[in-house]
Structures are given as structure tokens and as C-alpha cells.
C-alpha positions as CSV (number, residue, x, y, z in Angstrom):
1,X,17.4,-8.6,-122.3
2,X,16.9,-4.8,-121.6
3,X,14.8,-3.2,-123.6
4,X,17.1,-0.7,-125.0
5,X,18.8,-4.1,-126.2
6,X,15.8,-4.8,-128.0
7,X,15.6,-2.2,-129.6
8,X,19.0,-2.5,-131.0
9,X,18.2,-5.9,-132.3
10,X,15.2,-4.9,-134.0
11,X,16.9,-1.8,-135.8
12,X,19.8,-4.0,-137.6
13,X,16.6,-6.0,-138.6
14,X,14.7,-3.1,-139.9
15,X,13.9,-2.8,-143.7
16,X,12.9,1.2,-144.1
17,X,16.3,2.3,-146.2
18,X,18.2,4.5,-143.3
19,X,18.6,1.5,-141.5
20,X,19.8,-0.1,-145.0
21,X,21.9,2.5,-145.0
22,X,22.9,2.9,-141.3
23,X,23.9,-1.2,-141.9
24,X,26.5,0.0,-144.0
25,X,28.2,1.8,-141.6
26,X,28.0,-1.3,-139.3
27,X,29.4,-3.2,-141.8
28,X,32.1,-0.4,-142.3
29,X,33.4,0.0,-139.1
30,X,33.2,-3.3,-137.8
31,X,31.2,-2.3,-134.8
32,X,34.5,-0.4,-133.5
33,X,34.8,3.0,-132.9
34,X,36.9,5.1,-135.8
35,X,40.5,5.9,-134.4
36,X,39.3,9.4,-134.6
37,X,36.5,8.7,-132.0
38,X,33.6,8.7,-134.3
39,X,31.5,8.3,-137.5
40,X,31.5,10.9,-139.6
41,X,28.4,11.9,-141.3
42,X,28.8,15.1,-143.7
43,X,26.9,17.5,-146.4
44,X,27.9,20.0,-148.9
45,X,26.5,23.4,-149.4
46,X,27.5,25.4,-152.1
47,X,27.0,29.1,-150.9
48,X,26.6,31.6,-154.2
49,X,22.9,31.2,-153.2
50,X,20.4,31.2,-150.2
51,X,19.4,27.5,-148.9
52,X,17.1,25.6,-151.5
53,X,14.8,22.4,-150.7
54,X,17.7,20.4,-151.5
55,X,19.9,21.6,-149.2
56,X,17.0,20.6,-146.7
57,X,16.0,16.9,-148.8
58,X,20.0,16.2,-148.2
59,X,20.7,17.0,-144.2
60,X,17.2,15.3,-143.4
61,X,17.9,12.1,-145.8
62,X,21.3,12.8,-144.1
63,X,19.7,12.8,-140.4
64,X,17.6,9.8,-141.1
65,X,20.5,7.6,-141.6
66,X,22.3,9.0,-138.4
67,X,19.7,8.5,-136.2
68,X,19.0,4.9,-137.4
69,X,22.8,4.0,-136.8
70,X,22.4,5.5,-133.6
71,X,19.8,2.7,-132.6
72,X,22.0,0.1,-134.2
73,X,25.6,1.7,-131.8
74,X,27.1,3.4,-129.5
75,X,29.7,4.4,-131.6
76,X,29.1,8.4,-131.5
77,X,28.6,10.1,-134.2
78,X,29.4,13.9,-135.8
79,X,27.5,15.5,-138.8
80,X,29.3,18.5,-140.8
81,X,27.6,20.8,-142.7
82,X,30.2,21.6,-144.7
83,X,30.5,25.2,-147.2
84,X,32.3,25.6,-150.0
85,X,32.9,28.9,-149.3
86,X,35.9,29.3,-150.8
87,X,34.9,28.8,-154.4
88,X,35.3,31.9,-156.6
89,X,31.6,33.4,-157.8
90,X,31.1,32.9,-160.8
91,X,28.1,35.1,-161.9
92,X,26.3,38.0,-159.6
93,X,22.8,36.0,-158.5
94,X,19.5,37.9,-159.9
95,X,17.9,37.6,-156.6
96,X,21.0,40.2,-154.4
97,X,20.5,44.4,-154.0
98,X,23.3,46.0,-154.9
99,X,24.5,44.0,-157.6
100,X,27.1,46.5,-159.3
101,X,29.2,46.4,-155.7
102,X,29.2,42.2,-156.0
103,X,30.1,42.4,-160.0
104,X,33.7,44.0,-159.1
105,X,34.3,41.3,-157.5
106,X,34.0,38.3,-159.9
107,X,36.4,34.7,-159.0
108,X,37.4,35.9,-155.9
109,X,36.7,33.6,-153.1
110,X,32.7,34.2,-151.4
111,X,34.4,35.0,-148.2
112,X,36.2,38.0,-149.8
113,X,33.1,39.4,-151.7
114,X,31.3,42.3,-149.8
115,X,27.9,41.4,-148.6
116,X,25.1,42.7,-150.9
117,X,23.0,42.9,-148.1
118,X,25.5,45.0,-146.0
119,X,24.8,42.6,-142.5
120,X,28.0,40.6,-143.2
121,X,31.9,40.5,-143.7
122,X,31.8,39.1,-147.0
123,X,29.2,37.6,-149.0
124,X,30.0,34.3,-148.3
125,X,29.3,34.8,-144.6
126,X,26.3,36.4,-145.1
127,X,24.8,33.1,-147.2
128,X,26.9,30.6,-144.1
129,X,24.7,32.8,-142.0
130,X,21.3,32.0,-143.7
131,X,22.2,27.8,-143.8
132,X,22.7,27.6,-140.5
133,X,19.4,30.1,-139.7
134,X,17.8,27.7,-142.2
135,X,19.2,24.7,-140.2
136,X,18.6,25.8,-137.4
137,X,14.9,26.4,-137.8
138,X,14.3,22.6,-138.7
139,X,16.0,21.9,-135.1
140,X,18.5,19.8,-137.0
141,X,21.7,18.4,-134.9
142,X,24.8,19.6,-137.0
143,X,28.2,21.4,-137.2
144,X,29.0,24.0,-139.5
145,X,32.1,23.6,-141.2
146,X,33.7,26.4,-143.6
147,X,35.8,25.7,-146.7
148,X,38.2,29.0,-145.8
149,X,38.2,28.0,-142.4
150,X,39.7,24.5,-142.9
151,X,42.4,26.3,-146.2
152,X,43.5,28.9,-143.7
153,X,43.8,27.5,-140.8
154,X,46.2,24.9,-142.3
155,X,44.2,21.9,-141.2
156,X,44.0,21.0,-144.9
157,X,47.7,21.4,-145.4
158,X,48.7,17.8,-145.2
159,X,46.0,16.8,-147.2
160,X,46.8,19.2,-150.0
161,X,50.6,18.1,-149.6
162,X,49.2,14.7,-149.9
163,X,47.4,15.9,-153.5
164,X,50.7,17.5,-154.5
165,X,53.0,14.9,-154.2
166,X,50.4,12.3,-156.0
167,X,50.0,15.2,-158.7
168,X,50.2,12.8,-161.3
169,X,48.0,10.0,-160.7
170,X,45.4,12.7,-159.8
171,X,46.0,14.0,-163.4
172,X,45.3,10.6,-165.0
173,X,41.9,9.8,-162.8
174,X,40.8,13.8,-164.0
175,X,42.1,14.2,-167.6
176,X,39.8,11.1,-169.5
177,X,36.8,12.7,-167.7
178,X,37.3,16.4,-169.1
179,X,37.0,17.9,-173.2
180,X,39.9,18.0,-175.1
181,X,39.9,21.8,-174.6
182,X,39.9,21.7,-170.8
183,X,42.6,19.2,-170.8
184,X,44.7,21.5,-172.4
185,X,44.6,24.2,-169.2
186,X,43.5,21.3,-166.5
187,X,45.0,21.2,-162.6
188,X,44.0,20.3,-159.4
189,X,45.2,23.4,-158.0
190,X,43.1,26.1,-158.2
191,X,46.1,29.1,-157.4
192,X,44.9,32.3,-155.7
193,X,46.1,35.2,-157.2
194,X,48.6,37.3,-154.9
195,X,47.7,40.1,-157.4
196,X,44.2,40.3,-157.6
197,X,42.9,37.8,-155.3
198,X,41.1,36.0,-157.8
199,X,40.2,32.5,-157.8
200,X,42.3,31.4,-161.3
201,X,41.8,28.4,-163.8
202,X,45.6,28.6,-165.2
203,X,48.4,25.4,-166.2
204,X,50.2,24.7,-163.5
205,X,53.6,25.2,-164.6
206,X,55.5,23.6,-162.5
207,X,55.0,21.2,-159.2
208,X,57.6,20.7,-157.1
209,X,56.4,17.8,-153.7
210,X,59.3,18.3,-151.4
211,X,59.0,22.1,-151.3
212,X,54.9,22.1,-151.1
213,X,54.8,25.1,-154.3
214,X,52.9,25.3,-158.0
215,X,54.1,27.9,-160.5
216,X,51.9,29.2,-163.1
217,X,51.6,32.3,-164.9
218,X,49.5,35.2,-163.1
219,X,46.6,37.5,-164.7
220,X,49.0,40.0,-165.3
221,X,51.4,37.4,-166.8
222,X,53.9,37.4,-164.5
223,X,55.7,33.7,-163.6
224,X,54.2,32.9,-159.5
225,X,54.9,30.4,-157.4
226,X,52.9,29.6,-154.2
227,X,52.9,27.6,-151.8
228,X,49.8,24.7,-152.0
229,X,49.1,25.6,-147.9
230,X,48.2,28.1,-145.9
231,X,44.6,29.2,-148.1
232,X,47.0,30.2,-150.9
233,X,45.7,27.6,-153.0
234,X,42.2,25.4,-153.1
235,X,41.3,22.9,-155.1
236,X,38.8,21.8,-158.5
237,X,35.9,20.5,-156.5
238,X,36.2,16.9,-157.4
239,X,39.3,16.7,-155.9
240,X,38.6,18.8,-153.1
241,X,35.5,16.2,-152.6
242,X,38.0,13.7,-152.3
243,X,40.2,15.7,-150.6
244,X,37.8,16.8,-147.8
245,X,36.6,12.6,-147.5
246,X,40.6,11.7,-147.1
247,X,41.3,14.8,-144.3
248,X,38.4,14.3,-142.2
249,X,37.4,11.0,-142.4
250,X,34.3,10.9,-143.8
251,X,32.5,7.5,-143.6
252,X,28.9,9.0,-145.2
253,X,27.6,11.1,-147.6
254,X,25.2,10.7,-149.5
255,X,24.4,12.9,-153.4
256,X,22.0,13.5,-156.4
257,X,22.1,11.2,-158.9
258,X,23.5,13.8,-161.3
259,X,26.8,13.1,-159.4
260,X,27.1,9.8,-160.0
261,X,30.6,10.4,-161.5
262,X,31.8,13.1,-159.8
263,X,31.3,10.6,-157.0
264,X,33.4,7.9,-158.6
265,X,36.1,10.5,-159.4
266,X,36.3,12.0,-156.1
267,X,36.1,8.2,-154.5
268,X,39.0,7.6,-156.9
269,X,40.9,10.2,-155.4
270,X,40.3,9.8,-151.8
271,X,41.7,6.2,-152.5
272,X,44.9,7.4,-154.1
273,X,45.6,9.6,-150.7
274,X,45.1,6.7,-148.8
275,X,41.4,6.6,-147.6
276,X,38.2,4.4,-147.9
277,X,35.7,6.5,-149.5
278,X,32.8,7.5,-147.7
279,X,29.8,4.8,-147.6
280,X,26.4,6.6,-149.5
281,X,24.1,6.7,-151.9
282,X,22.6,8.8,-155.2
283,X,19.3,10.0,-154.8
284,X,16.9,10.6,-158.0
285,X,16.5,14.4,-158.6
286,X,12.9,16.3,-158.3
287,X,10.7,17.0,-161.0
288,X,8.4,20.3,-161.5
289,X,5.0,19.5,-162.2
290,X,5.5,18.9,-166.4
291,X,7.8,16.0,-165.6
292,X,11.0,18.6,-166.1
293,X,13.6,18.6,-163.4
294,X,14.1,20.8,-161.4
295,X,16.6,23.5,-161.9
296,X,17.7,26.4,-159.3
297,X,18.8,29.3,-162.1
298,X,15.2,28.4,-164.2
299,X,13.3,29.0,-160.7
300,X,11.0,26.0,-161.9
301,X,9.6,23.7,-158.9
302,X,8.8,24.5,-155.1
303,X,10.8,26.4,-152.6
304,X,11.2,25.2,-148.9
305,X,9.4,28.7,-147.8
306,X,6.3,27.9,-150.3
307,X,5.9,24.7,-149.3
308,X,5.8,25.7,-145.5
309,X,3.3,28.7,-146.7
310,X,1.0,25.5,-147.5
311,X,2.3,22.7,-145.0
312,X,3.9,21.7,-141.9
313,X,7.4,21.0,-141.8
314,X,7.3,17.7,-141.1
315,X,5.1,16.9,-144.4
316,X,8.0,17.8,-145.9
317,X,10.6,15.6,-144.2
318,X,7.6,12.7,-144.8
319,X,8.0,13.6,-148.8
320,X,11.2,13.6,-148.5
321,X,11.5,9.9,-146.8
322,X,9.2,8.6,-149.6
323,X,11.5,6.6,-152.3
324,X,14.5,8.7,-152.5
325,X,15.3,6.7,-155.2
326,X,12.7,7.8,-157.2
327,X,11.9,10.8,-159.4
328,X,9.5,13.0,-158.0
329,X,7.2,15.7,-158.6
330,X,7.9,18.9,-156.6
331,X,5.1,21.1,-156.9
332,X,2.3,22.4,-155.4
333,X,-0.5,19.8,-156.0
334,X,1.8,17.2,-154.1
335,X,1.2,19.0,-150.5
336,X,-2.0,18.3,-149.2
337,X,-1.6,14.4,-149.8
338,X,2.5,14.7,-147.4
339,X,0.3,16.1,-145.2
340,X,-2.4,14.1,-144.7
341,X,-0.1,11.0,-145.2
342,X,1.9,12.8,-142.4
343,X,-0.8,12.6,-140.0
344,X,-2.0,8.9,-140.5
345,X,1.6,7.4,-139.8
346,X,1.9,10.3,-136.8
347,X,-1.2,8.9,-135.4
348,X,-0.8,5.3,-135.7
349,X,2.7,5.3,-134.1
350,X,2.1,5.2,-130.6
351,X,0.2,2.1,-130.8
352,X,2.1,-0.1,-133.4
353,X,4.2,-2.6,-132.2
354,X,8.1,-2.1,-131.8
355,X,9.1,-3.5,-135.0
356,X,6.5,-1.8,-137.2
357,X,7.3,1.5,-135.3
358,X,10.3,1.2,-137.5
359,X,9.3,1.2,-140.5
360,X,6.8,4.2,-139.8
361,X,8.1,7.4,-141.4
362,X,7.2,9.1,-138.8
363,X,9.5,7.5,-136.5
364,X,12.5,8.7,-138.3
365,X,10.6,11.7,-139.3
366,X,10.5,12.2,-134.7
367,X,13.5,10.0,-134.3
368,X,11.0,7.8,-132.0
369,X,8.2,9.1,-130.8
370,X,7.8,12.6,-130.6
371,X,6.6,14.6,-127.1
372,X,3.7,15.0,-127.9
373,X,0.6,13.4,-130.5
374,X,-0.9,16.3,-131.9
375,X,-3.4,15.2,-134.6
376,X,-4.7,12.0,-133.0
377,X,-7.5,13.5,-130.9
378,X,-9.3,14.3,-134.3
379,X,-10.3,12.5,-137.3
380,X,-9.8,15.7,-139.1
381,X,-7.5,15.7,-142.4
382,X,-6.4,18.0,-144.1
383,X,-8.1,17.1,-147.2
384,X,-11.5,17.6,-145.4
385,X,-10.0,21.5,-143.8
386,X,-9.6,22.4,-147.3
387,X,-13.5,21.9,-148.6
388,X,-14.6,23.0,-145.0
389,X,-12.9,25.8,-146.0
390,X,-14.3,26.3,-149.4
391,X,-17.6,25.8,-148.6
392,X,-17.9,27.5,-145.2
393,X,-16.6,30.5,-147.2
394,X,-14.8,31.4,-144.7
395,X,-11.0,32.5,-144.3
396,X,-11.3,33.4,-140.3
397,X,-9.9,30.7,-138.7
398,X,-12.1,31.4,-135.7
399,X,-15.1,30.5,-137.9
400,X,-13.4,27.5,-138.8
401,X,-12.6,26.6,-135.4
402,X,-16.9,27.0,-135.0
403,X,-17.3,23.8,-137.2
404,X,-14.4,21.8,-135.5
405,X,-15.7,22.5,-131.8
406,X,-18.6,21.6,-132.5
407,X,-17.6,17.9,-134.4
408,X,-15.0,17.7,-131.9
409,X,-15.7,19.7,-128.9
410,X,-12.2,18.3,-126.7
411,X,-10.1,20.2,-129.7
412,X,-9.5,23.5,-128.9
413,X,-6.0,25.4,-130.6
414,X,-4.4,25.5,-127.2
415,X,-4.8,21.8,-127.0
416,X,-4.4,21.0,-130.5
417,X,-2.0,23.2,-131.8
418,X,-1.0,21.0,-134.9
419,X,-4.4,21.0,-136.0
420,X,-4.8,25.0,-135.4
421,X,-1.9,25.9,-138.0
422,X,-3.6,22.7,-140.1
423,X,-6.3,24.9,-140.6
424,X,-4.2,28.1,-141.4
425,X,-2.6,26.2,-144.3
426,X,-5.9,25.2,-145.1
427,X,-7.0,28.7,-145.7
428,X,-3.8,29.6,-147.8
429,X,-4.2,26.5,-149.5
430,X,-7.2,26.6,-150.6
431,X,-7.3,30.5,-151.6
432,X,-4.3,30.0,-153.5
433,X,-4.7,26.8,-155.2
434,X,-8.0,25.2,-155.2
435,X,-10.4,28.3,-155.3
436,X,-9.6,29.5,-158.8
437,X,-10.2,25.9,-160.2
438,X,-13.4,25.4,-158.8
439,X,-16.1,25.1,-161.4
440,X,-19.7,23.9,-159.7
441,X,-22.2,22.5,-162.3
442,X,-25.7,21.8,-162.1
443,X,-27.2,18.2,-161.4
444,X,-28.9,16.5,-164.5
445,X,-32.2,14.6,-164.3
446,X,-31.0,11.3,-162.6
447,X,-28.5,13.1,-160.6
448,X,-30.9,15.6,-159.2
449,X,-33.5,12.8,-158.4
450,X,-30.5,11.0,-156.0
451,X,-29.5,13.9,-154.5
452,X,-32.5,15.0,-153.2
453,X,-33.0,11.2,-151.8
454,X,-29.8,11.9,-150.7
455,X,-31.8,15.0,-148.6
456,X,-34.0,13.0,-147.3
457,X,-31.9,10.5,-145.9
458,X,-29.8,13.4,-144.2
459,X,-32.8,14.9,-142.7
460,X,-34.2,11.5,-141.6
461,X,-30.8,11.3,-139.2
462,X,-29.7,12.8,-136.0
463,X,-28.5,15.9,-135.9
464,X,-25.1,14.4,-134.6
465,X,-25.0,11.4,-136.5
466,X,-21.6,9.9,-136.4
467,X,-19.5,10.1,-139.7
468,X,-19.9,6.1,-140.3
469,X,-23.5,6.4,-140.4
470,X,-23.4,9.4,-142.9
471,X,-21.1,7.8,-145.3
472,X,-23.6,4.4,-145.1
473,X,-26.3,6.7,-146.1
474,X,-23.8,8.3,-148.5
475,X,-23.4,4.9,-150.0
476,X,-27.3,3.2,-150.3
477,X,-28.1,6.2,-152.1
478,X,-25.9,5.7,-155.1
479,X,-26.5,2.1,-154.6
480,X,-29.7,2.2,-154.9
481,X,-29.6,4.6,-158.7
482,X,-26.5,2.1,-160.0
483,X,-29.2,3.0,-163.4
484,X,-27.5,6.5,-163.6
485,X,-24.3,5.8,-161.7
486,X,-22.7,2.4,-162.7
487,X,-20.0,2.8,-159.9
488,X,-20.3,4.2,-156.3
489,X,-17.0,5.9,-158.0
490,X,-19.2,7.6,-160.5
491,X,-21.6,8.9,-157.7
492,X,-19.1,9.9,-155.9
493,X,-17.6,12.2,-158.5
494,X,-21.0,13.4,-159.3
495,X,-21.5,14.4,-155.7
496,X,-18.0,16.1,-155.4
497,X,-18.8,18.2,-159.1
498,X,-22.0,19.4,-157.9
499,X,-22.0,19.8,-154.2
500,X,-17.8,21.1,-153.9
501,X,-16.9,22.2,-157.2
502,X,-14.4,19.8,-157.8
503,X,-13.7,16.5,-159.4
504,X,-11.8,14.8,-156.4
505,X,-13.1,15.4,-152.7
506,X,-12.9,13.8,-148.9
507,X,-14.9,11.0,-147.7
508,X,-18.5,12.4,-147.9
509,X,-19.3,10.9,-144.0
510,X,-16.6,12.5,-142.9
511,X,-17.4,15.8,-144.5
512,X,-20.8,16.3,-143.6
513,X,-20.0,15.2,-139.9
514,X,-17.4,18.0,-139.8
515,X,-19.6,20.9,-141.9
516,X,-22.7,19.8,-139.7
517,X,-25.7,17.8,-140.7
518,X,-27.9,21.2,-141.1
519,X,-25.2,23.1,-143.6
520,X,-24.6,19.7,-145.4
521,X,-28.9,19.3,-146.2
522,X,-28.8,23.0,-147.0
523,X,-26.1,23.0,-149.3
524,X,-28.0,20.0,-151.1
525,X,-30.5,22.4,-151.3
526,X,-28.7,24.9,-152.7
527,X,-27.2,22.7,-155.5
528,X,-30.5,21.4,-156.6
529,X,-31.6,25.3,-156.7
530,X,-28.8,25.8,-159.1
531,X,-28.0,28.4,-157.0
532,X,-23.9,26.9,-156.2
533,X,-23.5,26.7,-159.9
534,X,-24.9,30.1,-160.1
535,X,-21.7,31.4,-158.4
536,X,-23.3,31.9,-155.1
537,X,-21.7,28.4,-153.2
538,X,-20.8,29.4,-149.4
539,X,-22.4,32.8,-149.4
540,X,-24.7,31.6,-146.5
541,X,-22.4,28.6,-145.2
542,X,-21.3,30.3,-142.1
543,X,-24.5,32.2,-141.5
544,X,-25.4,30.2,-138.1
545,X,-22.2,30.8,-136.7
546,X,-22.9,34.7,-137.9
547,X,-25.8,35.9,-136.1
């Protein structure tokens, strides 16, 4: 059996969810190729805005699944990154110059509004422009598909003929789900006006199958009809959803759970034009960081370009792998711990055995293994960056680099070049977030006697004592006063208050290793001068790198 064989079988044994999901499509197709040649994965964008983290959480969720049924086949497989760009706006955004020019032009279609920015046709281009830039970045494998390009072309046209001539059982899957008041004005058919170009919410007056038209009454009240092809017409998006899933084939696509129904409805209506739905799943929605979900007009929550101010990229593909199915918190505090868990599956990868490589995020995160292992040559986390930071004092990342040389002199930034812009989100991290909370207090009696048998142990060791032999001598200490700290937990917090400033800190071993034995027994010192909770912590940290 080859190995790429093996591989295979493995994968349709795997238990991380895209390959629970990727087994759906095997299931769906039967291990045959689609008559149109391929599986179809797809995503919506709605474009009235600039790219948001869900836009990102979606196509690499999205991504995950594809590349996990492409260990499973060899049935080839598409992606669409598909635009609504033919909805009418709505409302002018808050976050656009110029936004008297974009007000005249309320419910037309986003393709027919002038660009704000003045760089593109049409507004609508201009926001296509920044998902695919946005795509593009992450190195994602997609095609862009436009909603005004599939109306005008005509390659919707059968489709739409399709919706017109089963008009009425359409009606009877949409009406139950609407207000009584919306019932009243309710059609698939979203006419645009001839007039005004405007994107109108009318009664359809008439529908007539055989000759492809809709009449309805026009903004200046005039009695239209139009023809359903040809981009003179689109439709509600729930229909067009199941629209879209009927014309190209759509076998996955995957939604917020806030869809839930929309899903049904539109599933309902790809069924009545005569396709399966697509295969899928709802995933939970994010939370900001009181428990409140996310919203994009209330601006509450994390963007994609703050959370790569703080983090690699590919933390952010980890959080979103972690339990899609669960409601998250979005917000800053959540960063340094993707990271970190980032770089413990990245480095254990290469040497876990075939089947467990599977269920590593960082497998789907690289789609196998990626070129190369940044972050293995180091023990250095994030986590431990971030109080070398703070108490070095320093926000030079060639200072920085000073302390990691010398606990790791075969890391350099050439070599290690994960770990170099590790250390750059360290500094904005840590300047941004943790520095204003810091709040250093003095030791008490019994704390002040342990910490300075704490200096005596630290001066009784090697210069470059190993981290496991620190964190031993970390640990007899607060052993040996279990009197004033009932728990090495206690001790530990007692150490992190004092020494860092903080309640929660890295593994103490670790820390002193990477600060270096000398600047670890000084800032002991320091703390049992009172002089850190004096305001003075990391004034001379970096002073025997200085001069």
C-alpha cells in the first residue's frame, strides 16, 4: 500500500471536525465525480462593507473542510467566493469619505454606486477589490465570483426562469416565515427600476412563466413589465441563496448559526428547482469580551487587522479551528494564549505519528506540514516575550534579541523569523494591553523571607543553569514556607504580584533562564528594596546590554 494510500485511509478515519465534514461530501457524492467535474465548495460576502473577521473565520473554516476531502479524493474541487454585489445599499457606511456623493445613490445595486474612495468603477468594485486583497493576503486558494456578473451575463437566466415558473410554491415556503405586514408587499423578484435604477421592494403584479416577465408598479407609478433575465431583475436573498445552490451546484457551504432558518428556507427552495441542497453546517457566533455578541454596525469585538497588530496569522486560523460550534470570546485578552497554543501544536507536528498528525490543528492550519518549523528551535513562548518585555523595559527589539541570543545563541531573526515578529507583537502587546494593568506590590513578612531564600538559591547556581533546574529551585522554595503559602499555586501568584506586576505569569524556570540568572537575582533585589513597587521596575533591566 503506497503511502499516499495510507494517508487516504487514515483521513476518512480521522475525528478533528473537517474531516467530519469532508465525510459528508464522500457520503454525498458517492465517491464519483459531480457531472459538472467537481465539488463545489462556496462563501458569501456581502459587500456594503470592507472584509470583517468573519468573512476570514468562514473561507478558513471553509478551507479546512476542502483540504481534508482532498486527502479523502481525487475528486477536484473548486471554491467560490461569491459577492452579493448586486444588492441595493441600504444605508451610506460611517466609515467612507465622501459620503454626500454615495447618499444620492441609495437601492441602487453596489456595482452602480460611485466609489467613495474614487479608485474604482462603482462602489461595489471597490469593496470586491479589498476581499480579494484581503484573501489574498492569507494565501487562500479561491475564485471570486460576482453577483452582477452571473445576473448580466445571463448565466442565471435559467435558474431565475426556473424561480419564475415555480413562483407559487416559492411564495408558500416564504410567506409563513415573514410579518403580516411584509406579506402584504412580498416577491421573490426584486425588479430593477428602468427609471431610476433602483433596487425596488414592490408587489409583483403579474407573473407570466412562458414569456419569462413580472409587472409591478414603478417609483413613479407607472405599470412595468420586465423581463426576470438579463440583470433586469435579482432576487430576495433567501431565494437567491437557494437560487445560487441550484445554478451552480453547490455541494458545501457552511453559515452562522443566526441563519439557521434562512438555511432551511433557502434549502427548501433549492429543492423545489430541482437540486440537493448543499451539505454544511452552523457555526456559533463570537462574543466581545462582556459575553455580548458581536455585532459589525456596534463596532464591538476584534477586527482581523487588530488581531494581526498583536498576533500571527496563523493564531488566528488556530482560534478559529477551536470548537466552531461554540460561543467564543473575541477580544483582545484571548491572543496571547492562540498564539502560544499555535506554537506547541506547530512544534510537535513533525514528530507525531501519521494519525495524530491529523488531528493537530496545525496540520489543517498548514494543510500538512508547512516548509519550514519556525518556532521549534526555541523553547520561547510568547507568554514568556511578553514579561521579558515588561521587565527588560525595553521596546527595541534588538535589546530583546540581547536576552534571546544569549538563552539561545543558534536563534538569530534571519534564522528564526517567526520568532523575530513574535517578539514585535510582544512589544505592541505588551505596551498596549498589559503595561497599563500592571500594579507591583511590596512583599509582606513571610513573603519577603522566601524570596530572599529564593536569592540565595539563584545565586548558589550556575550562571547558565538550565530552565529545569531554575524552576526546581523555584519549587523547594515555596515548598519549604507551605506555613505562609498553602499551595505552590499561592507562591506562585505571590512571586508573579511582586516580581512582574501581575497576577498570572510564565513558568518562573523558564523566565529567569530567558531574562538571565544575574537580571533575575537583581530584580529580586529590587523587589525586596521596594524599589519595583516604587514605580521604578525595569529602569535598570537592560543596563548590561547598555554600556
Amino acid at each position: 500500500m503506497s503511502e499516499g494510500r495510507d494517508e487516504r485511509d487514515l483521513a476518512l478515519e480521522a475525528r478533528a471536525w473537517p474531516f467530519e465534514e469532508a465525510r459528508k461530501l464522500i457520503e454525498r457524492t458517492g465517491g464519483r465525480t459531480p457531472d459538472k467535474g467537481y465539488v463545489l465548495f462556496e462563501t458569501g460576502y456581502g459587500p456594503s462593507g470592507l472584509p470583517h473577521i468573519g468573512t476570514f473565520g468562514e473561507v478558513v473554516r471553509t478551507t479546512m473542510v476542502r483540504q481534508a476531502f482532498q486527502r479523502m479524493s481525487d475528486i477536484p474541487t473548486r471554491l467560490f467566493c461569491f459577492s452579493d454585489d448586486m444588492d441595493g445599499l441600504r444605508k451610506v457606511p460611517d466609515n467612507i469619505p465622501n459620503k454626500e456623493l454615495v447618499a444620492g445613490h441609495l437601492h441602487e445595486p453596489l456595482t452602480q454606486v460611485p466609489d467613495p474612495f474614487g479608485q474604482y468603477e462603482s462602489f461595489g468594485h471597490h469593496n470586491n477589490a479589498m476581499l480579494r486583497r484581503f484573501l489574498d493576503s492569507f494565501g487562500f486558494e479561491y475564485e471570486f465570483q460576482s453577483s452582477t456578473d452571473w445576473y448580466r451575463s445571463g448565466r442565471f437566466d435559467q435558474a431565475l426562469l426556473a424561480v419564475l415558473g415555480h413562483y407559487d410554491e416559492i411564495m408558500e415556503v416564504m410567506l409563513p416565515s415573514l410579518r403580516e405586514e411584509r406579506q402584504q408587499s412580498y416577491s421573490p423578484f426584486l425588479p430593477i427600476s428602468p427609471r431610476t435604477g433602483r433596487v425596488l421592494q414592490v408587489p409583483i403584479l403579474e407573473h407570466d412563466a412562458t414569456a419569462g416577465t413580472i409587472v409591478f408598479e414603478d417609483e413613479d407609478g407607472a405599470r412595468t413589465e420586465l423581463p426576470v433575465t438579463g440583470g433586469h431583475c435579482k432576487l430576495q436573498w433567501k431565494p437567491d441563496w437557494g437560487m445560487r445552490w441550484h445554478a451552480l451546484g453547490v455541494d458545501y457551504e457552511m453559515s452562522g448559526k443566526d441563519l439557521i432558518d434562512s438555511v432551511k428556507l433557502a434549502s427548501r427552495i433549492c429543492s423545489i428547482l430541482g437540486s440537493r441542497p448543499p451539505e454544511g453546517f452552523n457555526y456559533e457566533l463570537f462574543l466581545d469580551e462582556e459575553g455580548k455578541k458581536i455585532s459589525k454596525s456596534k463596532g464591538n469585538g476584534l477586527s482581523v487587522d487588530e488581531w494581526l497588530r498583536y498576533g500571527p496569522p496563523e493564531s488566528l486560523a488556530l482560534f478559529m479551528y477551536q470548537k466552531p460550534r461554540a460561543a467564543k470570546r473575541l477580544y483582545f485578552d484571548v491572543i496571547p494564549r492562540a498564539v502560544d497554543d499555535y506554537l506547541k501544536h506547530l512544534a510537535a507536528l513533525p514528530a507525531e505519528e501519521p494519525a495524530r498528525r491529523l488531528e493537530n490543528p496545525a496540520w489543517h492550519i498548514h494543510s500538512a506540514l508547512p516548509e519550514s518549523q519556525p518556532g521549534e528551535k526555541t523553547d520561547i513562548s510568547f507568554s514568556l516575550l511578553l514579561n521579558l518585555v515588561g521587565t527588560a523595559n525595553a521596546e527595541d527589539k534588538a535589546v530583546l534579541w540581547g536576552f534571546i541570543s544569549r538563552y539561545a545563541p543558534e536563534a538569530t531573526p534571519e534564522s528564526d523569523p517567526l520568532l523575530d515578529k513574535l517578539v514585535g507583537y510582544a512589544i505592541a502587546y505588551y505596551r498596549d494591553f498589559v503595561l497599563p494593568t500592571k500594579a507591583y506590590r511590596r512583599p509582606a513578612g513571610a513573603e519577603a523571607a522566601a524570596l530572599q531564600e529564593l536569592l540565595q538559591e539563584l545565586e548558589a547556581l550556575p550562571v547558565h543553569a538550565d530552565p529545569e533546574t531554575i524552576q526546581n529551585a523555584v519549587y523547594e522554595v515555596g515548598k519549604r514556607h507551605a506555613e505562609a503559602f498553602p499551595g505552590l499555586r499561592d507562591w506562585f501568584k505571590a512571586c508573579y504580584e511582586i516580581l512582574l506586576g501581575q497576577e498570572q505569569g510564565p513558568r518562573l524556570g523558564s523566565f529567569f533562564a530567558l531574562y538571565g540568572l544575574p537580571e533575575s537575582r537583581a530584580l529580586i533585589g529590587r523587589a525586596l528594596a521596594g524599589e519595583l513597587a516604587g514605580g521604578l521596575a525595569g529602569s535598570a533591566g537592560n543596563a548590561h546590554l547598555q554600556g
